[in-house]
C-alpha positions in Angstrom: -31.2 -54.3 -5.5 -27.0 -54.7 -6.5 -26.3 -55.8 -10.1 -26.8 -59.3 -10.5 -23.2 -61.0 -12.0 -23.3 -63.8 -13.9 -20.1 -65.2 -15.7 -19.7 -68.1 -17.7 -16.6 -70.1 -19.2 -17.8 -70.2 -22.9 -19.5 -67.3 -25.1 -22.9 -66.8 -23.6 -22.8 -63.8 -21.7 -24.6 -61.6 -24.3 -27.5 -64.0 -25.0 -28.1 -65.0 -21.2 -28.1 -61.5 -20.3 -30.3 -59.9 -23.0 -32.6 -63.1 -22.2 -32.8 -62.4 -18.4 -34.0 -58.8 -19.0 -36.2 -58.6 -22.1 -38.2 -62.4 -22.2 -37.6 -62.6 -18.0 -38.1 -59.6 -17.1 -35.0 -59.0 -14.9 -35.0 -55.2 -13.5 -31.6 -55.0 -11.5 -28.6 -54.3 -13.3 -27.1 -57.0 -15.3 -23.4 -57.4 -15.6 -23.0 -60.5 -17.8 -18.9 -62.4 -18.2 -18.2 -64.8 -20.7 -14.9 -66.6 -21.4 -13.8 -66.6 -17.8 -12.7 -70.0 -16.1 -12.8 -69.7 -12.4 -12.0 -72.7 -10.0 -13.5 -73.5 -6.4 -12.1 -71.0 -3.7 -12.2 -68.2 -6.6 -13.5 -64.4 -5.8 -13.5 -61.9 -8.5 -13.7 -58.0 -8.4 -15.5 -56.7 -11.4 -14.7 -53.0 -12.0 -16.5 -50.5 -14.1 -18.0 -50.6 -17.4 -15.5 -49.1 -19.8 -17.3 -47.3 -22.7 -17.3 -47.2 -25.7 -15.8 -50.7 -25.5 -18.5 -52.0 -23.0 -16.1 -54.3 -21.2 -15.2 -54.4 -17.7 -12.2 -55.2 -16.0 -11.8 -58.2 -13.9 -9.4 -59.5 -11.0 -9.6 -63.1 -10.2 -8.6 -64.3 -6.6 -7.9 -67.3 -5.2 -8.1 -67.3 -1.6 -7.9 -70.6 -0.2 -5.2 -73.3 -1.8 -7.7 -76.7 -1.8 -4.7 -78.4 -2.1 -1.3 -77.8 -2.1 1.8 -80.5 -3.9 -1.1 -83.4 -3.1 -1.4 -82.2 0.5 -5.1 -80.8 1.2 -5.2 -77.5 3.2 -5.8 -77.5 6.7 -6.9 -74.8 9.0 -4.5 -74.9 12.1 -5.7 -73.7 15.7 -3.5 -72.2 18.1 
């Protein structure tokens, strides 16, 4: 299967991921993000591993406003 992505707001990444695939026994790809603070209606594009850095790069989207100067969003039909 795809990589399985896991990103976290505080410094875990490391720890979870090494977990997952040596005491868990995880076989897909891991790609493990820590320090990242995402908010409901966020998407992210993760791009490649840079070496020898082992970081990768990371876009975060927001695609739908939950609310916008106190108004909620609304989907509108025409």
């Amino acid at each position: 299967g795809g990589p399985l992505i896991l990103v976290f707001t505080g410094d875990y990444a490391k720890l979870v991921g090494e977990t997952m695939t040596k005491d868990i026994g995880v076989t897909n790809p891991i790609v493990s993000i820590d320090n990242l603070e995402l908010q409901e209606f966020d998407y992210i594009d993760v791009g490649e591993m840079i070496y020898p850095a082992r970081v990768v790069p990371v876009v975060v989207k927001s695609l739908v406003f939950p609310e916008v100067s106190g108004r909620k969003a609304e989907v509108i039909e025409q």
